[in-house]
C-alpha beads as a LAMMPS data file, in Angstrom:
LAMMPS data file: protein, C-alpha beads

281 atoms
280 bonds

1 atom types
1 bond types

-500.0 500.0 xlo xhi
-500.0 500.0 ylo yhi
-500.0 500.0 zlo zhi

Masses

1 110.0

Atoms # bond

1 1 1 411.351 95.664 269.611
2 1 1 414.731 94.191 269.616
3 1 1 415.005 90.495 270.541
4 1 1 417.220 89.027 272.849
5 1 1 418.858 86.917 269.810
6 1 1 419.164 89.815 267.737
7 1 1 420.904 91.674 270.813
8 1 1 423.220 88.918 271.282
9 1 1 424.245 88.338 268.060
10 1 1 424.440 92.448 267.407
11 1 1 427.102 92.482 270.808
12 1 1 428.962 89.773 269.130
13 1 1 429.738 91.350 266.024
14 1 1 430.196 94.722 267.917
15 1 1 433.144 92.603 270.148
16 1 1 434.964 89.925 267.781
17 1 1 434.183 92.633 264.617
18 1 1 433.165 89.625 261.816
19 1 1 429.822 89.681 260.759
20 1 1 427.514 87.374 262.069
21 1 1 425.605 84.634 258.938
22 1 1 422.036 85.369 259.253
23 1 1 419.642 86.721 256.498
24 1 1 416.983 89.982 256.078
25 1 1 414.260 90.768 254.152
26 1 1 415.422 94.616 252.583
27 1 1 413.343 96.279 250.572
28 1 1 415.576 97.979 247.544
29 1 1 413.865 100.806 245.100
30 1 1 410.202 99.185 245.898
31 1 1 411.337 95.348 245.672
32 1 1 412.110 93.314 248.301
33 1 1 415.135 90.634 248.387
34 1 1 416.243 87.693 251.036
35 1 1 420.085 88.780 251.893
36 1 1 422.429 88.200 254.084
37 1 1 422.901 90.930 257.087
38 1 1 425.138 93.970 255.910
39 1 1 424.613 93.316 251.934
40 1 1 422.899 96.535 251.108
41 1 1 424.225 99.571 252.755
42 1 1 422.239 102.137 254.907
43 1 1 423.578 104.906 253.679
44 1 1 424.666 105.117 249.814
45 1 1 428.489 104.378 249.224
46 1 1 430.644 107.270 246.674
47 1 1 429.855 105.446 243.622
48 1 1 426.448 102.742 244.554
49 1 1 424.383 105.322 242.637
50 1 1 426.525 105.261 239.495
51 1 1 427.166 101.425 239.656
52 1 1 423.398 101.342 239.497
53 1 1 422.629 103.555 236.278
54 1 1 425.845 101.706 234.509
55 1 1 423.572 98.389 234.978
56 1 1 420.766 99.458 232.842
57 1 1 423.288 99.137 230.077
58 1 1 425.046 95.561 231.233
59 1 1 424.139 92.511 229.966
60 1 1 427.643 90.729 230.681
61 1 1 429.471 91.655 233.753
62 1 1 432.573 91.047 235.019
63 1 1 432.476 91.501 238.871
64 1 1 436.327 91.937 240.245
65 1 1 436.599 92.040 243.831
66 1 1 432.872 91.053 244.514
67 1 1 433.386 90.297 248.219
68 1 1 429.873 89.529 249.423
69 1 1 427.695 90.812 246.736
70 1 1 426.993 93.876 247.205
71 1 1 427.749 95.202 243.785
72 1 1 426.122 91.963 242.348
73 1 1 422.757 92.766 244.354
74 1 1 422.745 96.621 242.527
75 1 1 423.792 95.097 238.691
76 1 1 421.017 92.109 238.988
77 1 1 418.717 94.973 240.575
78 1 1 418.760 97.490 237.344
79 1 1 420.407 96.151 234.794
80 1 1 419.115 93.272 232.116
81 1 1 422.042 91.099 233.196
82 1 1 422.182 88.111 231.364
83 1 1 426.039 86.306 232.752
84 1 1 427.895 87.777 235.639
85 1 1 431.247 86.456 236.773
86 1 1 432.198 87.195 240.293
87 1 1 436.103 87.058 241.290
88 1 1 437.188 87.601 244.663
89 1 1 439.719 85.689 246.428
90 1 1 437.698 85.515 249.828
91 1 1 436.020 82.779 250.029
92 1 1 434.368 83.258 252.573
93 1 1 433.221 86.173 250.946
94 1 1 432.670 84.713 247.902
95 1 1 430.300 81.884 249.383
96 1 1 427.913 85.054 250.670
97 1 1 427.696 86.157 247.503
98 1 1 426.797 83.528 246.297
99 1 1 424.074 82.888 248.993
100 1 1 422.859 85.918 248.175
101 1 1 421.846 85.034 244.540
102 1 1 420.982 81.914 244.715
103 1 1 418.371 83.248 247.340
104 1 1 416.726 85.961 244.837
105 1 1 417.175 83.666 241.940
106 1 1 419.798 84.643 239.883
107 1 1 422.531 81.994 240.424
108 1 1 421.766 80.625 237.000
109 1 1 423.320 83.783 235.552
110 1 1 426.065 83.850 237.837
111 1 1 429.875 81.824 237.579
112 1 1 431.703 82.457 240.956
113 1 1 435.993 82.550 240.944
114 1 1 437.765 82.410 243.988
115 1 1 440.840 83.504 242.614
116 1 1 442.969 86.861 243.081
117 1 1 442.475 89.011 239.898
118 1 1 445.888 89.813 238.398
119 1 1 448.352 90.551 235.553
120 1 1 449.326 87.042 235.419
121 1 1 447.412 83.625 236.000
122 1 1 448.388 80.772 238.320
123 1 1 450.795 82.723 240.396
124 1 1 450.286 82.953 244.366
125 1 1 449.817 86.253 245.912
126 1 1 449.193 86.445 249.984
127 1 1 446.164 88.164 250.855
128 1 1 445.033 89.990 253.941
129 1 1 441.623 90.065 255.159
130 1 1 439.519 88.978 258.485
131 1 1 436.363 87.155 257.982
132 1 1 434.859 88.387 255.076
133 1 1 435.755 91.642 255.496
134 1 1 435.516 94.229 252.288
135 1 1 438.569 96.135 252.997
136 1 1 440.968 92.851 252.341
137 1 1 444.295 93.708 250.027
138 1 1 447.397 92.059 248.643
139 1 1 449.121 95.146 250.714
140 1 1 449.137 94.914 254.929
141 1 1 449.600 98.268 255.486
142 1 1 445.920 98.426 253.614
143 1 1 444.263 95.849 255.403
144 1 1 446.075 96.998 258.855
145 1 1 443.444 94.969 261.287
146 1 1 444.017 91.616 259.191
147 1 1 447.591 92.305 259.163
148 1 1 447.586 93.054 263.142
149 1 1 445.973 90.113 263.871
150 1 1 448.052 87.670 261.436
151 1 1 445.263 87.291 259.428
152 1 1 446.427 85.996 256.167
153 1 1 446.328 83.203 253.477
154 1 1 447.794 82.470 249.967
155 1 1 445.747 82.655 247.085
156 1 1 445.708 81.664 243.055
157 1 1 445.566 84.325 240.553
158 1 1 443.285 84.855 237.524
159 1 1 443.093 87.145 234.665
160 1 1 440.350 89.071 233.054
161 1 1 441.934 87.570 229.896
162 1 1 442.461 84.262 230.609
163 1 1 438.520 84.043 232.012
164 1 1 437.450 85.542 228.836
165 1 1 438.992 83.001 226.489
166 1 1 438.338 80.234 229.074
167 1 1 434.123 81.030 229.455
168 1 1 434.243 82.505 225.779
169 1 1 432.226 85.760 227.059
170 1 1 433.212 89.642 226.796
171 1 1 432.165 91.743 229.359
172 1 1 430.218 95.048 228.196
173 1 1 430.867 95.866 231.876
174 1 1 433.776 95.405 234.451
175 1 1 433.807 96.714 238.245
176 1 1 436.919 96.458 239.260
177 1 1 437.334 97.157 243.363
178 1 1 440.562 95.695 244.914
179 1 1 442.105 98.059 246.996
180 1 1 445.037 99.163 245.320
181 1 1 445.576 96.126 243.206
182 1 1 443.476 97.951 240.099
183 1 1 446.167 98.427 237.474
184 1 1 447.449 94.737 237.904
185 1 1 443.591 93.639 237.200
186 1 1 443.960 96.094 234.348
187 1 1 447.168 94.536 232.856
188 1 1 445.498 91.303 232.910
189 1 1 442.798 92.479 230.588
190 1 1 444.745 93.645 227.268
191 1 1 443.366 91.214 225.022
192 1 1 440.015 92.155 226.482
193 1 1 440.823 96.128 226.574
194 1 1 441.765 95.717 222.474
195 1 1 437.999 94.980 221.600
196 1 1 436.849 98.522 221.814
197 1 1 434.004 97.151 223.654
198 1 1 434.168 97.127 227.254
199 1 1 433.611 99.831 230.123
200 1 1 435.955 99.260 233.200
201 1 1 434.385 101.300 236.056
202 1 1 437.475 101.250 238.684
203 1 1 437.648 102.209 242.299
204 1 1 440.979 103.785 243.203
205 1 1 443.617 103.725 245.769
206 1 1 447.276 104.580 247.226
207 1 1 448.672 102.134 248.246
208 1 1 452.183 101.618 250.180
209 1 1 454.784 102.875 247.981
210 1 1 452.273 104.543 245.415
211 1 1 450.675 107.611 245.485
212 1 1 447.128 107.929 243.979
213 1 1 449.182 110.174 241.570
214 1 1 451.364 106.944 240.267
215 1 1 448.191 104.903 240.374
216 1 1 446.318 107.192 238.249
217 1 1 449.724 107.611 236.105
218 1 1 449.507 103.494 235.340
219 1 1 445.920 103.969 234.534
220 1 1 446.396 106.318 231.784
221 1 1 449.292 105.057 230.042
222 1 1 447.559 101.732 230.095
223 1 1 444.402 104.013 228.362
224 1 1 446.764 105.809 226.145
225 1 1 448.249 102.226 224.986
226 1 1 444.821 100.848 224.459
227 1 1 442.988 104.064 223.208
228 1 1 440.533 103.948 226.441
229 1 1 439.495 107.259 228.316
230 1 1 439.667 107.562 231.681
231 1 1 436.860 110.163 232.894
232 1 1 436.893 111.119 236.620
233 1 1 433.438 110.802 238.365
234 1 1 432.983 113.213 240.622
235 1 1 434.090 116.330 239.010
236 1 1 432.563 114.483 235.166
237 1 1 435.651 115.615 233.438
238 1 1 438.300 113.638 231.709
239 1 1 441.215 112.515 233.540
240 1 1 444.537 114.001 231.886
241 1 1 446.959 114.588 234.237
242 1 1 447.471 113.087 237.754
243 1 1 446.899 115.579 239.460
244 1 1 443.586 115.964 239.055
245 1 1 442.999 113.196 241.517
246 1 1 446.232 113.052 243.420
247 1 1 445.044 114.431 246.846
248 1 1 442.075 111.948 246.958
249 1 1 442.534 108.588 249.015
250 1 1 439.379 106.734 247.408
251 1 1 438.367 107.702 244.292
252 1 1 435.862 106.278 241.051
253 1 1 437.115 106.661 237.213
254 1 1 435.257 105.165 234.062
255 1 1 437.724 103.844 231.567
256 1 1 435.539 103.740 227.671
257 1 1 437.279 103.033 224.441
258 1 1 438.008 107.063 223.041
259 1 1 435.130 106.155 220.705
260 1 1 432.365 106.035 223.485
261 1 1 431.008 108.797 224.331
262 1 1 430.974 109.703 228.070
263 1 1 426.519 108.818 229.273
264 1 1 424.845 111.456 229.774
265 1 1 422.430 109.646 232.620
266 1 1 425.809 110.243 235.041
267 1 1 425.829 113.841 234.101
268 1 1 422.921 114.390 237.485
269 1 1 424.644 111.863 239.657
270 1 1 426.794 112.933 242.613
271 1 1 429.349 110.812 244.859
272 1 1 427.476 109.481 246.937
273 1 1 424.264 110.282 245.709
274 1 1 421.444 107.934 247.081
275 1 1 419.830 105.175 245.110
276 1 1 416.585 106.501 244.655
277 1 1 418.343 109.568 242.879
278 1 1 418.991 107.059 239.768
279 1 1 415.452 106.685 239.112
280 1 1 414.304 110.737 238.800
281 1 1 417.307 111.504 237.441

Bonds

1 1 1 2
2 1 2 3
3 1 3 4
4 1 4 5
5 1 5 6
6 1 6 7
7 1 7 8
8 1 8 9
9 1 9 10
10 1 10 11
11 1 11 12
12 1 12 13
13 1 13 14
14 1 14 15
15 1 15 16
16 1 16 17
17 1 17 18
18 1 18 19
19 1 19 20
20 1 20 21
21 1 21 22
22 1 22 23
23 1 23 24
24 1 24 25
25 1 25 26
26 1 26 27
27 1 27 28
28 1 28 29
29 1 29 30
30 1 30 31
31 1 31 32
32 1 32 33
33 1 33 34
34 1 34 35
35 1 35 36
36 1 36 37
37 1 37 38
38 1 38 39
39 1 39 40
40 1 40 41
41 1 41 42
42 1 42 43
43 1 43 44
44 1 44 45
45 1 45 46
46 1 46 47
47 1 47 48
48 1 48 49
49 1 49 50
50 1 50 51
51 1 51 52
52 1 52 53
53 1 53 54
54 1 54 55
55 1 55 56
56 1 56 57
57 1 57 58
58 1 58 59
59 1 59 60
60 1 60 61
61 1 61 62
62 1 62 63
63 1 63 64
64 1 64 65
65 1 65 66
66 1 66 67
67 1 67 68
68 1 68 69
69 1 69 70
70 1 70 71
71 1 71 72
72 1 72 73
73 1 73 74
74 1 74 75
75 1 75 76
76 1 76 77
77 1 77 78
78 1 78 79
79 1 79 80
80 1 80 81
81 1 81 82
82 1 82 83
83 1 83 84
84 1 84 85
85 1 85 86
86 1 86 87
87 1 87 88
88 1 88 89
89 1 89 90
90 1 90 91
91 1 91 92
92 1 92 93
93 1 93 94
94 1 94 95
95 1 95 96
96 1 96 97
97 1 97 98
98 1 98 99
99 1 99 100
100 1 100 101
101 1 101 102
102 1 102 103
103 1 103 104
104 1 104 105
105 1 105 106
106 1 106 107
107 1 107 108
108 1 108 109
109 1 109 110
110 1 110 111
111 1 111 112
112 1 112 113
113 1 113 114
114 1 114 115
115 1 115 116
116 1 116 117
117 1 117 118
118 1 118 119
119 1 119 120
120 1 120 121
121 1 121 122
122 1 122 123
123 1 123 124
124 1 124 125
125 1 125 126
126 1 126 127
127 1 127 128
128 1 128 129
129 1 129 130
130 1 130 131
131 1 131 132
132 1 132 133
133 1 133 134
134 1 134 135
135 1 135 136
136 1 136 137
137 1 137 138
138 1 138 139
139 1 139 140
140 1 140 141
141 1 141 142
142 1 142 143
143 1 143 144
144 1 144 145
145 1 145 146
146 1 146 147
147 1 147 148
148 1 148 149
149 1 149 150
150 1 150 151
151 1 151 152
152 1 152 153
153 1 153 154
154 1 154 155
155 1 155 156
156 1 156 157
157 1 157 158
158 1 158 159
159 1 159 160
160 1 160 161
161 1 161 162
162 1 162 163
163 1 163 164
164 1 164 165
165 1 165 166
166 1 166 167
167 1 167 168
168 1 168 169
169 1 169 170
170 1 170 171
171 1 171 172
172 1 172 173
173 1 173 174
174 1 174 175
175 1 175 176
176 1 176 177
177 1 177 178
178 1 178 179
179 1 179 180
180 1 180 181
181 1 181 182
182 1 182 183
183 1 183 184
184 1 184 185
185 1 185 186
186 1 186 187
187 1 187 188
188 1 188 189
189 1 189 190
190 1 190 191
191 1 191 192
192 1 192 193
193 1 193 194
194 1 194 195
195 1 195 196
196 1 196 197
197 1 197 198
198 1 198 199
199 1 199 200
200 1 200 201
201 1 201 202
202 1 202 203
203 1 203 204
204 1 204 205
205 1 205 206
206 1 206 207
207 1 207 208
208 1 208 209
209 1 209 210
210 1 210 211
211 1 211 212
212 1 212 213
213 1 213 214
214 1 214 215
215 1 215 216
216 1 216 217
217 1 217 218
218 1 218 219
219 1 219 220
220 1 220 221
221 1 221 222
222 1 222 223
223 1 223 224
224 1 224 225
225 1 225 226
226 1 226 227
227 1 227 228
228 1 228 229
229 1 229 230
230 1 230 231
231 1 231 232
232 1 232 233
233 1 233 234
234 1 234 235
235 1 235 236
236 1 236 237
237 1 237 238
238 1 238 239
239 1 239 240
240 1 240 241
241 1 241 242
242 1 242 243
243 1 243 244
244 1 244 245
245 1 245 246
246 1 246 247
247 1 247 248
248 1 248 249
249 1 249 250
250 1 250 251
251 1 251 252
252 1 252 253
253 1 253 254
254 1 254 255
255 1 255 256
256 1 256 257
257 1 257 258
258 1 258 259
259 1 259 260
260 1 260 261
261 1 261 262
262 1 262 263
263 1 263 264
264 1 264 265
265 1 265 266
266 1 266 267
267 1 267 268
268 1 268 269
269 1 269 270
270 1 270 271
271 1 271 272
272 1 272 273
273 1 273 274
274 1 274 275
275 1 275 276
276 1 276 277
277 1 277 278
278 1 278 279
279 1 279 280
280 1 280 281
C-alpha cells in the first residue's frame, strides 16, 4: 500500500516535473543498492545492456555526462572498476551521483567534475537544464522545457585531455552522453585518442543546425585522423558512410583503435535489450 507521503511527494513531481531527493532500496541482477529515486530505470534504456557487458572489461572509466549516476551504478555493478571520473556540468546532478556512491561504497574510486566536457578548457558555455534533469544541452532547442522556462546557467569547460594529464590516468573506457555536444568531447580527447588504448562508447544526436548525418560525418573523420573505428550498435556493422545512421534521432556507436577487434559478447545484445540478457548471453 501506498502511503500518504509517498502519494504526496509522487503528485509533486507529477506537477512541478523535478524529481523529488529521497532514496530506495532496488534490487539490480540479485544485489541490492541504497539509491536515490529514479537512478535505475524500469524498463532497460537502447544501450543499458551494452554499457553493462563493456564494464566487465573497465578498470578506468571516464564518465562524460554522468548526470545522476545512472551509468556509474551499471559500470561499478559489472565491471572491476578500479578509478572512475564523473563530468557533468549539473551540479545538482552531479551531487546525486555522488550520493549515490558514496551510499554503496564506492566513492573512494570515484573523482567527481562539475565542468562542461569540451574541445577546449576554461572557456564558458551556457547550459540548459531544469533540476537535474538528464536531457540538459549546450543547445535550447534540445533542452526545449529548460529553455521555455528560462532555465539556464553558465558553466566551465574541461577536456578529456587536460583531466588525463592533470589526474595522470588513461581511461580503458569513456561514455560519452551529452546530447549533441559528442564530437566537441571528442576533440578534446586527441592526446588521449593517440594511445591506441581507449574505447569511446558515444550516444548520438542532431542537433540544431546538424543532422545526425554531419554528426556522424565529424565522428569519422575524427576516427579516420586517429585510426579509431566507429562500429554502429544496433545493426553490429561498421560505420562507413553517414548514411547508415542518418534517419535515426538517438543512436549508440563504439569508437576502438582499427587494431581492436570489435567483442564478440555484443554480438547477442539488442537495443534495448534488458539487463538480465547480459548475464545468459
Amino acid at each position: 500500500m501506498i502511503s500518504p507521503k509517498t502519494r504526496i511527494l509522487d503528485y509533486l513531481e507529477r506537477r512541478v516535473g523535478w524529481k523529488i531527493h529521497r532514496q530506495e532500496t532496488v534490487s539490480l541482477l540479485g544485489k541490492s543498492y541504497r539509491l536515490i529515486r529514479g537512478t535505475v530505470r524500469q524498463k532497460a534504456d537502447y544501450d543499458d545492456a551494452w554499457l553493462l557487458a563493456l564494464a566487465r572489461e573497465a578498470h578506468i572509466v571516464f564518465d562524460v555526462g554522468s548526470n545522476i549516476g545512472q551509468s556509474a551504478v551499471l559500470l561499478f555493478h559489472s565491471g572491476p572498476i578500479e578509478q572512475m571520473i564523473l563530468i557533468d556540468p549539473n551540479p545538482s546532478a552531479l551531487s546525486q551521483a555522488a550520493e549515490n556512491l558514496i551510499l554503496n561504497g564506492w566513492s573512494d574510486k570515484a573523482r567527481f567534475i562539475c565542468a562542461f566536457a569540451s574541445d577546449q578548457s576554461n572557456e564558458t558555455k551556457e547550459f540548459f537544464t531544469v533540476g537535474t534533469g538528464a536531457a540538459g544541452s549546450m543547445y535550447a532547442a534540445n533542452a526545449a522545457t529548460a529553455s521555455a522556462l528560462g532555465a539556464s546557467f553558465t558553466v566551465s569547460t574541461v577536456t578529456v585531455d587536460e583531466l588525463v594529464e592533470r589526474h595522470q590516468i588513461v581511461p580503458d573506457l569513456v561514455k560519452i552522453d551529452v546530447e549533441g555536444a559528442e564530437t566537441l568531447v571528442l576533440q578534446g580527447a586527441r592526446n588521449l585518442a593517440q594511445k591506441q588504448v581507449t574505447r569511446f562508447f558515444v550516444e548520438m544526436h542532431s542537433v540544431p543546425g546538424v543532422t545526425m548525418s554531419e554528426n556522424a560525418r565529424q565522428v569519422l573523420d575524427w576516427c579516420n585522423q586517429y585510426s579509431y573505428n566507429a562500429w554502429y550498435l544496433k545493426e553490429k556493422t561498421q560505420l562507413i558512410e553517414p548514411a547508415q545512421i542518418a534517419t535515426r534521432g538517438r543512436c549508440h556507436l563504439l569508437l576502438l583503435p582499427a587494431h581492436f577487434l570489435f567483442p564478440s559478447y555484443l554480438c547477442t545484445l539488442a537495443q534495448s535489450d534488458p539487463l538480465e540478457k547480459v548475464h545468459i548471453s
